[in-house]
C-alpha positions in Angstrom: -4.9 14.9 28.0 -5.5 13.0 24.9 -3.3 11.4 21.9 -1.7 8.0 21.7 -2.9 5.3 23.5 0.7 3.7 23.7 3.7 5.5 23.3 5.1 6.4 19.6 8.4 6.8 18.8 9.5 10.0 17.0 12.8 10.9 15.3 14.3 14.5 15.9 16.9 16.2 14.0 19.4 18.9 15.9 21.7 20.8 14.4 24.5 23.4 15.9 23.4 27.2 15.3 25.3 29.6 17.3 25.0 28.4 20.9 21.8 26.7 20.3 20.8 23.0 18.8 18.1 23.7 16.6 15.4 21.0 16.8 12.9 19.7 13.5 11.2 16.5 13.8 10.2 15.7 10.2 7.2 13.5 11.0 5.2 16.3 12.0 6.0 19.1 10.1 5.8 22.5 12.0 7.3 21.4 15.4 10.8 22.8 15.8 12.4 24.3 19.2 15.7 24.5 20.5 18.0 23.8 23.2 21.0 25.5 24.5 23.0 22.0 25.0 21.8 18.4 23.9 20.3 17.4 27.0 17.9 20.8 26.3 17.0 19.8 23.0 15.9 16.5 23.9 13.5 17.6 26.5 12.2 20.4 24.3 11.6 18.2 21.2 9.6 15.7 23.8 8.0 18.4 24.9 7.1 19.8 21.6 6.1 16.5 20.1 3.6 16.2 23.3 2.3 19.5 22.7 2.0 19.4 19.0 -0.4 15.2 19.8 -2.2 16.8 23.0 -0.4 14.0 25.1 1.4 14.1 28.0 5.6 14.3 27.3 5.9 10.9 29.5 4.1 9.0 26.8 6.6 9.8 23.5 9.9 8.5 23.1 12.5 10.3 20.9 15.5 9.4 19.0 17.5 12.3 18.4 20.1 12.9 15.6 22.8 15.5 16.2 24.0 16.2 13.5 27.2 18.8 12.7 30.1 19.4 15.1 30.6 19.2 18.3 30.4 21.8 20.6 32.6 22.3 23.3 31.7 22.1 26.8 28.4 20.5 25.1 27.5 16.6 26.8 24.3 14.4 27.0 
């Protein structure tokens, strides 16, 4: 695969729905996904980011903002 030559850093956004975490990441408008706990939503919004830059998930680093409350039973 292609994309960056060193890894980028990307900021994602989850917030609660139901018994998802809904998933934007603003710097690249159209990727959005979900998880059904935060560990979940991290690994889809890599995985997202990676598909959305043709590069492999390995190579992007996420920060991830949770935003809204808790969840219970929710960890990661």
């Amino acid at each position: 695969m292609t994309g960056p030559a060193t890894p980028e850093t990307y900021r994602a956004i989850a917030e609660p729905d139901g018994d998802w975490w809904v998933v934007t990441v603003p710097d690249l408008p159209g990727v959005h996904t979900q998880g059904r706990n935060r560990e979940q939503a991290r690994n889809t919004a890599r995985d997202a980011i990676a598909t959305m830059l043709g590069t492999d998930a390995e190579r992007v680093t996420i920060t991830m903002d949770f935003r809204g409350s808790e969840r219970s039973g929710d960890s990661g």
